[in-house]
C-alpha positions as CSV (number, residue, x, y, z in Angstrom):
1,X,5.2,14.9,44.7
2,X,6.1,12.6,47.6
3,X,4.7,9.6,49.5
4,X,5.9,11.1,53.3
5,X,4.2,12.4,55.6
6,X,1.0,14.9,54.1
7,X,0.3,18.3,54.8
8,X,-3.4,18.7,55.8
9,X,-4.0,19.7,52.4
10,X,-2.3,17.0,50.6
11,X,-4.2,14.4,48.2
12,X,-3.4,11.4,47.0
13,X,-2.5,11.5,43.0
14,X,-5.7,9.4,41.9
15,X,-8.0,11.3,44.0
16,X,-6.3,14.4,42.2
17,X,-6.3,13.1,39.0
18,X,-10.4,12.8,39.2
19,X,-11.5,16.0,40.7
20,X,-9.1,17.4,37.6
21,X,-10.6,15.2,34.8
22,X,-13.8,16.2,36.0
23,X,-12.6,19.7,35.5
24,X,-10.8,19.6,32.5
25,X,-13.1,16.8,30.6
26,X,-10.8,13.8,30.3
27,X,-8.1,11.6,31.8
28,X,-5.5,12.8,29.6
29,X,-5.2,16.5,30.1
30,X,-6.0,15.6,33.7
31,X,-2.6,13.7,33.6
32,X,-0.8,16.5,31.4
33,X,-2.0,18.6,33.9
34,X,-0.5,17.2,37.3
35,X,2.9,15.9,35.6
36,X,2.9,19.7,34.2
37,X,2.0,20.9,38.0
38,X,5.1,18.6,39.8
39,X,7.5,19.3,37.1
40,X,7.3,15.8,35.6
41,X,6.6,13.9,31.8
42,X,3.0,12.9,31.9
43,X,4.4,9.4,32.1
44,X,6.4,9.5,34.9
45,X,3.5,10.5,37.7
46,X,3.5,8.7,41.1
47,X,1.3,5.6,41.4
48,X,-2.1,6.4,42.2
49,X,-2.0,6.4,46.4
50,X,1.0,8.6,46.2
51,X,0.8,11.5,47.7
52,X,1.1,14.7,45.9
53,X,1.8,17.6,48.1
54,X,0.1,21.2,48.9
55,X,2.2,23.0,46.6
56,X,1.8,21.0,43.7
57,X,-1.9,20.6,43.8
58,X,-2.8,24.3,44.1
59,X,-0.5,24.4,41.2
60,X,-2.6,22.1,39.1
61,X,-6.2,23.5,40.4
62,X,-4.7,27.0,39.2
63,X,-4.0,25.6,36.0
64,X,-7.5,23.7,35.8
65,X,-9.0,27.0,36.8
66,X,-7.3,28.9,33.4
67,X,-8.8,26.3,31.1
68,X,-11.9,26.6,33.0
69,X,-11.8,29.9,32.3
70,X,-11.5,29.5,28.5
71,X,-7.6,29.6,28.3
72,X,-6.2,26.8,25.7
73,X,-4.7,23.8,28.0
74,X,-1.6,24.2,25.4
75,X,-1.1,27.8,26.9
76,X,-1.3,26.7,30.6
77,X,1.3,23.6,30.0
78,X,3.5,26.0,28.2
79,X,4.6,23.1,26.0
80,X,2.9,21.0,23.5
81,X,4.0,17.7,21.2
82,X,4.5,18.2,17.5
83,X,5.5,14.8,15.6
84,X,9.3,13.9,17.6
85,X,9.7,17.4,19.2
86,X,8.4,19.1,22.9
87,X,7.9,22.8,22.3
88,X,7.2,25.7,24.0
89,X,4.1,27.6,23.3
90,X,2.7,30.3,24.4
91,X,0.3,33.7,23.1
92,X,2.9,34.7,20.9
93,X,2.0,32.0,18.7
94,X,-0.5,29.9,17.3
95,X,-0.7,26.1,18.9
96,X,0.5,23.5,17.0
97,X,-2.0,20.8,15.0
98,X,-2.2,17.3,14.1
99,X,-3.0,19.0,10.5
100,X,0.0,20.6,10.8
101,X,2.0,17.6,11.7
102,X,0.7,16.6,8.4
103,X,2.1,19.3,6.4
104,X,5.5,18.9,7.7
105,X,5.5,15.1,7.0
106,X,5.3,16.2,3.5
107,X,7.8,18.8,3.3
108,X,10.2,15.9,5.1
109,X,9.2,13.4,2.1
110,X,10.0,16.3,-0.4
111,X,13.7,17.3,1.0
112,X,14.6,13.8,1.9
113,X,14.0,12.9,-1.8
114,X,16.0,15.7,-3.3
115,X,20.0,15.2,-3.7
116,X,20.4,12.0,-2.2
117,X,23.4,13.2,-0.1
118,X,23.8,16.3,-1.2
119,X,22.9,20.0,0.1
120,X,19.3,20.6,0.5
121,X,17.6,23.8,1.3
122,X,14.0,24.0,2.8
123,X,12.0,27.2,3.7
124,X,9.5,27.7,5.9
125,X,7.8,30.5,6.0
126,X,5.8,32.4,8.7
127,X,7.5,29.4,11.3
128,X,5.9,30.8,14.0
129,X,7.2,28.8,16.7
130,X,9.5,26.7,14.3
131,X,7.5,23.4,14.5
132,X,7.7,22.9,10.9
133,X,11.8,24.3,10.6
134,X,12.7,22.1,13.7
135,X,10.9,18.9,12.1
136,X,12.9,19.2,9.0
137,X,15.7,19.6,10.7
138,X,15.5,16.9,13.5
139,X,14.2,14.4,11.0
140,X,15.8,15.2,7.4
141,X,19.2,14.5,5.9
142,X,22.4,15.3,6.6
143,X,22.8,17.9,4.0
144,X,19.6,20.2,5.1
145,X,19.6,23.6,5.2
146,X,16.7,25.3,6.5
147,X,15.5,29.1,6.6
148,X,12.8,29.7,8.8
149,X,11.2,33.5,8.9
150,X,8.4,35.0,10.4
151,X,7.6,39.0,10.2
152,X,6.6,38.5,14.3
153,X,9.5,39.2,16.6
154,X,8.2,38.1,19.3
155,X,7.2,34.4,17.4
156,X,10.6,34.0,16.4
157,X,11.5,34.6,20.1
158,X,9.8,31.8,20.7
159,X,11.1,30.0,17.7
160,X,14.5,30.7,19.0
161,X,13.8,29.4,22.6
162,X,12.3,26.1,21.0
163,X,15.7,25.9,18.8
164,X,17.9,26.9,21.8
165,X,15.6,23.2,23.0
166,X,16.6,21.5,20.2
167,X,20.0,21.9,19.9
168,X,20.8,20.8,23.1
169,X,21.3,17.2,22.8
170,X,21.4,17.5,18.7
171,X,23.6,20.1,17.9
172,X,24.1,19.1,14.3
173,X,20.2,19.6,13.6
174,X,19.8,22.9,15.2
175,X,22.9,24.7,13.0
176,X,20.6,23.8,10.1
177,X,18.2,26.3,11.6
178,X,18.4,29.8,10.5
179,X,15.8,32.0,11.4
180,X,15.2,35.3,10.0
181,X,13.0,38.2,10.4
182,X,10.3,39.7,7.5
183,X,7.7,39.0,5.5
184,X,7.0,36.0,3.5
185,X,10.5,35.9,1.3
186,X,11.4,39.3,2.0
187,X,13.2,37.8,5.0
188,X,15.4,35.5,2.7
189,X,18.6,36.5,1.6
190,X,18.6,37.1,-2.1
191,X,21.3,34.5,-2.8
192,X,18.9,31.6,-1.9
193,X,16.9,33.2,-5.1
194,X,16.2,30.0,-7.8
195,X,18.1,27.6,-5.4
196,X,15.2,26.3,-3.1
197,X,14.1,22.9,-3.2
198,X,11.2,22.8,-0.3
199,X,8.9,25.8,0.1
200,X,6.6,25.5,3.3
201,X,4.5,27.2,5.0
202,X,1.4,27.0,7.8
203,X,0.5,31.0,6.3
204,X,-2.5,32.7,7.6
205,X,-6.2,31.3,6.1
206,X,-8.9,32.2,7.8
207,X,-11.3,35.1,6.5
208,X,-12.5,38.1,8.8
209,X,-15.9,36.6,8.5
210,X,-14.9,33.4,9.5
211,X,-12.3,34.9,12.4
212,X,-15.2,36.2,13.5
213,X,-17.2,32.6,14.3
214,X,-14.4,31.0,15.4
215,X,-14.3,29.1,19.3
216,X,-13.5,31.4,21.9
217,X,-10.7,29.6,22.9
218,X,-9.3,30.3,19.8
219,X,-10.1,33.6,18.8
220,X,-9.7,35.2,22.2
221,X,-6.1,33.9,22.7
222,X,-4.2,32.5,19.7
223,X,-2.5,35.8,18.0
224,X,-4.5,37.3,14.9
225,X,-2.1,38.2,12.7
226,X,-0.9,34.4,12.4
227,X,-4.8,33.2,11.8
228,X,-6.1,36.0,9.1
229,X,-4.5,37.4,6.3
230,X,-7.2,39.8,5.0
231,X,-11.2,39.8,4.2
232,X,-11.4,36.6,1.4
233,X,-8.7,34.2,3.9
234,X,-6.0,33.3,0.8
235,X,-4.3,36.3,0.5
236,X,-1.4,35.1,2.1
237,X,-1.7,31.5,-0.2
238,X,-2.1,33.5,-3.2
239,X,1.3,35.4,-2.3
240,X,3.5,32.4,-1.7
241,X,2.0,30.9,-5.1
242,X,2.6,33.6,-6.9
243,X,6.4,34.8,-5.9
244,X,7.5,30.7,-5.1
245,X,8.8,30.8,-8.7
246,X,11.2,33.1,-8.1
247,X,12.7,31.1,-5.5
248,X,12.2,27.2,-6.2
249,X,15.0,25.7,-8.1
250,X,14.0,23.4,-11.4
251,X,11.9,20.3,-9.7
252,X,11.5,22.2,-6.2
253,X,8.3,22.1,-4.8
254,X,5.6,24.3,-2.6
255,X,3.8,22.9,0.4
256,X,1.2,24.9,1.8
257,X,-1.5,24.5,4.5
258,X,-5.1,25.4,3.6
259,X,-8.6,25.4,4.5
260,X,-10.7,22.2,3.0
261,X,-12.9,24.9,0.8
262,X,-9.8,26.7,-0.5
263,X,-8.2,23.7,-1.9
264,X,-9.8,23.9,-5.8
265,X,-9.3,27.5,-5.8
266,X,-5.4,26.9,-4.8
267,X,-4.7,24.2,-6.9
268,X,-6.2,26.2,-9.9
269,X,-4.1,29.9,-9.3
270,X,-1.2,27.1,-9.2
271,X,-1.7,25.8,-12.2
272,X,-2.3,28.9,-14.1
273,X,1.2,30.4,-12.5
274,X,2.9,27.2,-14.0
275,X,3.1,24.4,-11.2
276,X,2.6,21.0,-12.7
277,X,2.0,18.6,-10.9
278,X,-0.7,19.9,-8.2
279,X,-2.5,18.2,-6.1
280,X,-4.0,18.4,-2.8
281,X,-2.8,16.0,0.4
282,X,-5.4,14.9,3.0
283,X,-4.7,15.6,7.1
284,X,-5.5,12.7,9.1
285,X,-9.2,13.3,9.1
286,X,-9.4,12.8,5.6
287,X,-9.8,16.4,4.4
288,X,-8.4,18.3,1.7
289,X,-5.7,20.1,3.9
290,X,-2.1,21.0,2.1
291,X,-1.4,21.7,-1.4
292,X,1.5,20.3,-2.8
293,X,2.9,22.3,-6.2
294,X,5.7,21.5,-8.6
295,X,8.0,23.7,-10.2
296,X,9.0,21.9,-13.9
297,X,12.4,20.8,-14.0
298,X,14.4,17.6,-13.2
């Protein structure tokens, strides 16, 4: 972007900005779009009589043109915001929600009350791109140790790319990251067994039936294996309820994502496995959208 002289096909950044919102639907991605297009933060974009140059808007009309044609705006930034982090996302994984955000707010209250001081350990399972692992460790204590795992290689590739991110200016808060490769707790090493404080996890939930209804936009792009676990959609909750026992220490806890219409069914296959308390956590909409289980103990 520059305010010399134009190329015949230059524009001027407000003239831009409204052929793109009238493509895209709003202001806002219209503005995500152009900073994304000139290499800038959505904040820093020229006043509105600048003038942006050839290059960068048949960058930002390609990119208009993707969503147009059904791709998620997330995938053409390549980067999205999750609570104080910038990460990269791409096919390889799903993109990160508000609801989400939620989630990892609670897993941050649970570690950040554990061991005033002391060691902590977290897990997140099925990390994906790490939003949840890199939260924890950008915005807990000291004395964190997180293990993130996913059975995707090519989402802890990204994982690893958005860690690589973090640890630039925060070294100390990505060496609490250690991501590993397998299923569920098959990826943890079995020393961690009994000695976890913070289980967490954003695990599969959708049913085949329901994959099917789903929005284009998501269905036709986000990755499968990270949306649907099998034909009844808690197969994967079930799982982490039924072997987080075996790795929570005395007082640890389980944080888990779910659908609004899962949450009784959850709380109760909880209970009956021996968490007390449960309950179930709103998102920011006001529905029933993480399940938060105790292990007895201290």
């Amino acid at each position: 972007m520059h305010s010399e002289s134009a190329a015949p096909s230059a524009v001027t950044a407000s003239a831009l900005l409204a052929e793109l919102a009238s493509s895209l639907g709003g202001p806002a991605e219209a503005r995500w779009v152009l900073a994304a297009a000139g290499g800038l933060a959505a904040h820093a974009l020229p006043g509105v009589e600048s003038l942006c140059s050839a290059e960068v808007a048949a960058s930002a009309r390609a990119m208009a043109r993707r969503c147009a044609g059904g791709e998620p705006l997330q995938y053409v930034l390549g980067t999205w915001a999750f609570r104080s982090l910038e990460v990269m996302v791409d096919p390889r994984v799903l993109i990160p929600r508000p609801e989400t955000e939620v989630v990892a707010g609670l897993a941050l209250e649970l570690v950040s009350g554990r061991r005033s001081g002391g060691h902590v350990t977290a897990v997140d399972l099925g990390t994906g791109s790490g939003v949840i692992a890199l939260s924890l460790a950008a915005e807990g204590p000291a004395g964190l140790e997180v293990w993130a795992g996913d059975v995707s290689t090519p989402a802890l590739e990204v994982a690893r790319a958005n860690l690589d991110v973090l640890a630039q200016p925060d070294p100390a808060a990505g060496a609490r990251v250690r991501l590993v490769a397998g299923s569920w707790f098959e990826a943890l090493p079995r020393r961690l067994a009994g000695t976890v404080d913070v289980v967490v996890s954003n695990p599969p939930y959708v049913s085949e039936g329901e994959w099917e209804g789903l929005e284009p936009v998501v269905r036709d792009h986000e990755p499968k294996l990270a949306l649907v676990p099998g034909a009844a959609g808690t197969e994967a909750l079930a799982h982490l309820v039924e072997q987080a026992p075996l790795w929570l220490c005395p007082g640890g806890a389980l944080v888990l994502e779910l659908a609004p219409h899962q949450a009784d069914v959850m709380m109760a296959v909880a209970v009956e496995r021996g968490f007390h308390p449960v309950s179930v956590r709103q998102d920011l909409a006001g529905r029933r959208r993480a399940l938060v289980a105790r292990w007895p103990g201290p």
